[in-house]
MARBA-991482 format. One line per field, with one value per residue: residue number from 1; residue in one letter; x, y, z of N, C-alpha, C in turn. Coordinates in Angstrom, 3 decimals, padded with zeros to 6 digits, m for minus. Atoms other than C-alpha are relative to their C-alpha. Layout:
% MARBA-991482
n NUM,...
res A,...
nc1 X,...
nc2 Y,...
nc3 Z,...
cac1 X,...
cac2 Y,...
cac3 Z,...
cc1 X,...
cc2 Y,...
cc3 Z,...
***
This chain:
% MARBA-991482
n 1,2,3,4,5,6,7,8,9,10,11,12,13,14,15,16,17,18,19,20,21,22,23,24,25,26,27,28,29,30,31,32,33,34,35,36,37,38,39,40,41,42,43,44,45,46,47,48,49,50,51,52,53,54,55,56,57,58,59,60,61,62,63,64,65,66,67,68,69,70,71,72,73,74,75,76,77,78,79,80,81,82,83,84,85,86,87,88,89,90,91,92,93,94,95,96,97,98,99,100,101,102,103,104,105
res X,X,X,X,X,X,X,X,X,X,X,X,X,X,X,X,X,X,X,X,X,X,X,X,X,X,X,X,X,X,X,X,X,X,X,X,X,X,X,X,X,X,X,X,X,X,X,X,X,X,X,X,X,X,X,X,X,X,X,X,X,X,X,X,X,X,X,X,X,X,X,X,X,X,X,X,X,X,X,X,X,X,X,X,X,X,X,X,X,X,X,X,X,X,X,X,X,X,X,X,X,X,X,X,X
nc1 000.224,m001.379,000.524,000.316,000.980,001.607,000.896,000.297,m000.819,m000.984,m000.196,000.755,000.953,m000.726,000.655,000.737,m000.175,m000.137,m000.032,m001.223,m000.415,000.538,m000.745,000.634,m001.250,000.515,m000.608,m001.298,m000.571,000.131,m001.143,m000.889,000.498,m000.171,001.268,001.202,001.788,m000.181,001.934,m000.057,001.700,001.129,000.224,m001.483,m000.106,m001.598,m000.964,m000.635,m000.667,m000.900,m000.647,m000.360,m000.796,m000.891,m000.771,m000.810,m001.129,m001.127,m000.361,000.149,001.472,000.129,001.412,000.768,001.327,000.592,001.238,001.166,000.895,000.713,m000.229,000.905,000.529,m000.451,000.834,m000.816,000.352,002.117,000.616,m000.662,m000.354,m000.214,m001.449,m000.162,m000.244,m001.611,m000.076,m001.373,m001.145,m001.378,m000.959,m000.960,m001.060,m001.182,m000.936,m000.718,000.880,000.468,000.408,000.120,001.147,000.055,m000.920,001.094,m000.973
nc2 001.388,000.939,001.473,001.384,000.449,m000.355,000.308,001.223,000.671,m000.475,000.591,m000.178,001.042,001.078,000.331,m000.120,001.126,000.845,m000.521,000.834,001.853,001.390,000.501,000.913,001.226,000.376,m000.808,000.042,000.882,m000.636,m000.928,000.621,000.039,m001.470,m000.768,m001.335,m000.306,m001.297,m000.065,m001.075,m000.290,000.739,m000.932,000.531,001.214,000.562,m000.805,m000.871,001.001,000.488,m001.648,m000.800,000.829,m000.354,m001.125,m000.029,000.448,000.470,001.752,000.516,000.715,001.252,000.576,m001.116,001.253,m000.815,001.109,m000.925,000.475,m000.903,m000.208,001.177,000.329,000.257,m000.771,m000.604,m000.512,000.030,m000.932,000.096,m001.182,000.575,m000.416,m000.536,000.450,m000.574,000.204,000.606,000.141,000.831,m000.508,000.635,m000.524,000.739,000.398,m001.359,m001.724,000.162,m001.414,000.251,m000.823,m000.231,m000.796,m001.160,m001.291
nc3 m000.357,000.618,000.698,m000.316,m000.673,000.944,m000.505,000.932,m000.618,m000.911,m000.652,m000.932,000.036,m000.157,m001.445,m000.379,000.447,m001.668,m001.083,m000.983,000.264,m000.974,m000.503,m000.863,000.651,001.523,000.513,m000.312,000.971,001.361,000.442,000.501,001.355,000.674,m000.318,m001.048,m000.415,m000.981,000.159,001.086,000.096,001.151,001.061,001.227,001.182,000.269,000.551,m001.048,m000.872,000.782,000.048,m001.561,m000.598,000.776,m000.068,m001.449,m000.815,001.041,000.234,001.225,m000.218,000.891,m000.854,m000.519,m000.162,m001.074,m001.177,m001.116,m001.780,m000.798,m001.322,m000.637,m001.266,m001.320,m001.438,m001.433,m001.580,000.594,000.781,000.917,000.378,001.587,000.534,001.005,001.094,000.757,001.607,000.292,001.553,m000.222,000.958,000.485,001.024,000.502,m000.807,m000.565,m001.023,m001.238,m000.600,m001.419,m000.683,m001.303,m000.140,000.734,000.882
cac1 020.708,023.839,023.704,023.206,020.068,017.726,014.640,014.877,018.273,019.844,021.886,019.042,016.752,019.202,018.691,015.685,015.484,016.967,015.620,017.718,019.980,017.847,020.336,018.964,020.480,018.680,020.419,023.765,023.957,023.223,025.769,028.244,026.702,027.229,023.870,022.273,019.031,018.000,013.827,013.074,009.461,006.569,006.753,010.972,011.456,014.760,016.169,015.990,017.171,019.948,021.030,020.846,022.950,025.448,025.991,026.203,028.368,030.459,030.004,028.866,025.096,024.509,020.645,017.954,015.270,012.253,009.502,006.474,005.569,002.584,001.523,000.272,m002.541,m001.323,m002.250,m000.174,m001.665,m005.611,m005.350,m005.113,m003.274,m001.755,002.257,003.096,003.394,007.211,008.948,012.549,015.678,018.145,020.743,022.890,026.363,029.620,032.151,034.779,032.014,031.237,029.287,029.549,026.221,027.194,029.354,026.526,027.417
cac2 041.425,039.099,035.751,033.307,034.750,034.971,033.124,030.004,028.516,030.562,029.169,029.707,027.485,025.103,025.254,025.241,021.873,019.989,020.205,017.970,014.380,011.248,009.768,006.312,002.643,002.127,005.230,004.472,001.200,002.776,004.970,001.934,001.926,005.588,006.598,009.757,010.060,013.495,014.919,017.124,019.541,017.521,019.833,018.662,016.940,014.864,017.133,019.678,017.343,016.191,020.127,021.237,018.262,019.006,022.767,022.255,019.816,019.663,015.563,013.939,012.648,009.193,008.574,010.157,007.355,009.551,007.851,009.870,008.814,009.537,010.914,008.275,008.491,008.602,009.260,011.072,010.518,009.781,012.711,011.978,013.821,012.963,012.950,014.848,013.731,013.564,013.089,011.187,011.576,008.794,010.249,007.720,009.195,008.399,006.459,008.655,011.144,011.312,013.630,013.762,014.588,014.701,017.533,019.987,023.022
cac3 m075.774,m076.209,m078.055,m075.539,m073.555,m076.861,m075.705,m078.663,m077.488,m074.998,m072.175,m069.806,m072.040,m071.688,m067.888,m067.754,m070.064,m066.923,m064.272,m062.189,m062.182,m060.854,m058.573,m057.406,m057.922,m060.935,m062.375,m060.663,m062.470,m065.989,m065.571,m065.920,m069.492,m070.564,m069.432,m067.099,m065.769,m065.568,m064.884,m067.608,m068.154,m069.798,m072.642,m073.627,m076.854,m077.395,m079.793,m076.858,m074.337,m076.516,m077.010,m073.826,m072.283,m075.197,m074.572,m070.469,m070.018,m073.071,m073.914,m077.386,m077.121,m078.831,m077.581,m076.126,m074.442,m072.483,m069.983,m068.256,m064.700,m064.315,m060.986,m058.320,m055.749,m052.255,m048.471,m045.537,m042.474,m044.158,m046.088,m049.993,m052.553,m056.211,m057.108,m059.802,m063.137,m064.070,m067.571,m067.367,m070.043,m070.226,m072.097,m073.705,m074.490,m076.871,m075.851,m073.955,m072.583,m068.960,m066.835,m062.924,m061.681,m058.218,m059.008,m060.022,m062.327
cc1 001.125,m000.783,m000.371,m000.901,m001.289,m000.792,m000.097,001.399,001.279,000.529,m001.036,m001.222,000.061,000.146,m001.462,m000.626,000.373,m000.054,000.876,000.016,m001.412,001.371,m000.593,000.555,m000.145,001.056,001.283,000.603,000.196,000.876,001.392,m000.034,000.027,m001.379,000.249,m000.904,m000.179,m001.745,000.032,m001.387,m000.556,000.224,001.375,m000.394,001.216,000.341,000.779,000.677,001.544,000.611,000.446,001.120,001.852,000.517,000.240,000.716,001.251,000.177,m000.913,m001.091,m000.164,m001.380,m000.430,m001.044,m001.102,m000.901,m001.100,m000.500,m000.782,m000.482,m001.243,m001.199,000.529,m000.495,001.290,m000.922,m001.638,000.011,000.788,000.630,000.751,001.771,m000.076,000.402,001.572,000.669,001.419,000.714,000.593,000.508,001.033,001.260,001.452,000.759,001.565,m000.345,m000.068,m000.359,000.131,m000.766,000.187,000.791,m000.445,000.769,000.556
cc2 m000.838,m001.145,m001.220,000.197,000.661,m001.357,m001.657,m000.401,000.401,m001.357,m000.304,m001.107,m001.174,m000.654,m000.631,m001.766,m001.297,000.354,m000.553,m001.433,m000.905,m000.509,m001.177,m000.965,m000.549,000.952,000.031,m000.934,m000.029,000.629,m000.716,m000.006,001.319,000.395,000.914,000.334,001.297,000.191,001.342,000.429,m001.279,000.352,m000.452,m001.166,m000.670,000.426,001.190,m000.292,m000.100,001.476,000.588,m001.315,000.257,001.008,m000.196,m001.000,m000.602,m001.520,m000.030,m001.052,m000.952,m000.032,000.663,m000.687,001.120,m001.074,001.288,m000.924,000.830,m000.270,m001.246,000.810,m000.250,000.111,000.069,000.288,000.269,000.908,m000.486,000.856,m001.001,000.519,000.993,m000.997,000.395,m000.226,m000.085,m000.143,m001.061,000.543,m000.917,001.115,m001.107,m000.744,001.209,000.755,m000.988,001.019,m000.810,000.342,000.179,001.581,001.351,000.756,000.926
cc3 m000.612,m000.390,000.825,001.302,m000.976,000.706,m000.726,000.750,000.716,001.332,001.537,m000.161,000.427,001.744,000.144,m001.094,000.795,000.647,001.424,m000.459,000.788,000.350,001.046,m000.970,m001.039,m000.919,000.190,m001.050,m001.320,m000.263,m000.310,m001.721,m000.496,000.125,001.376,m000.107,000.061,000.013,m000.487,000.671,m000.572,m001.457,m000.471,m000.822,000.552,m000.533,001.199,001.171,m000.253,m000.055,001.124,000.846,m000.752,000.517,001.821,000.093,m001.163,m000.562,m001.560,000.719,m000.899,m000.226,001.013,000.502,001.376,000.279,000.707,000.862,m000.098,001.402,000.669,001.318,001.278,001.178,001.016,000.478,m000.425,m000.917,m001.654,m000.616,m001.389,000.175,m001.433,m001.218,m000.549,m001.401,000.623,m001.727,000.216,m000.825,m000.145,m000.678,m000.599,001.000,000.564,000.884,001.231,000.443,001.055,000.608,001.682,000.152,000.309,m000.796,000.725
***
C-alpha cells in the first residue's frame, strides 16, 4: 500500500472531501474576492476541507466559512418529494492563489 491511498489522508480522501465547485452568480462574484464555493459531505470539518483543497490544487488556504442547506419540500407535476440536504465550503484563499474551477482536475 503506497503513501497516498492510506484511508486517514490519502489522495482519494481528498476527493472524496469535494464533491464538486458551485458555479452560480453568487459564487462567480466571490470569486472576485479570493473565494470558491465547493459542496462538500455533511460529515466534512474545515480542517478537512482546508486540507483537501490544499493538496489538490496546490493554493494557500486563509478561511474556511461552511453553511448546510437544508433540504426543501417540493412538487413535480403533484407528486411531492424533499431536496437533499447539502453542506457548502467557501474557501477563502491567500493573496496570489487562484483556482479555476471550470477547468476540472
Amino acid at each position: 500500500m503506497s503513501k497516498n491511498t492510506n484511508i486517514k489522508g490519502g489522495v482519494e480522501a481528498h476527493y472524496d472531501t469535494l464533491l464538486s465547485p458551485v458555479i452560480t452568480e453568487k459564487s462567480t462574484i466571490a470569486a472576485e474576492n479570493n473565494q470558491v464555493v465547493f459542496k462538500t459531505p455533511l460529515s466534512a470539518t474545515k480542517t478537512e476541507i482546508k486540507d483537501a483543497v490544499e493538496a489538490l490544487f496546490k493554493v494557500k488556504v486563509k478561511a474556511v466559512n461552511t453553511l448546510r442547506l437544508k433540504g426543501k419540500n417540493k412538487q413535480f407535476r403533484g407528486r411531492p418529494y424533499t431536496r437533499s440536504t447539502v453542506k457548502k465550503a467557501i474557501v477563502t484563499l491567500e493573496e496570489g492563489h487562484a483556482i479555476d474551477v471550470t477547468t476540472g482536475l
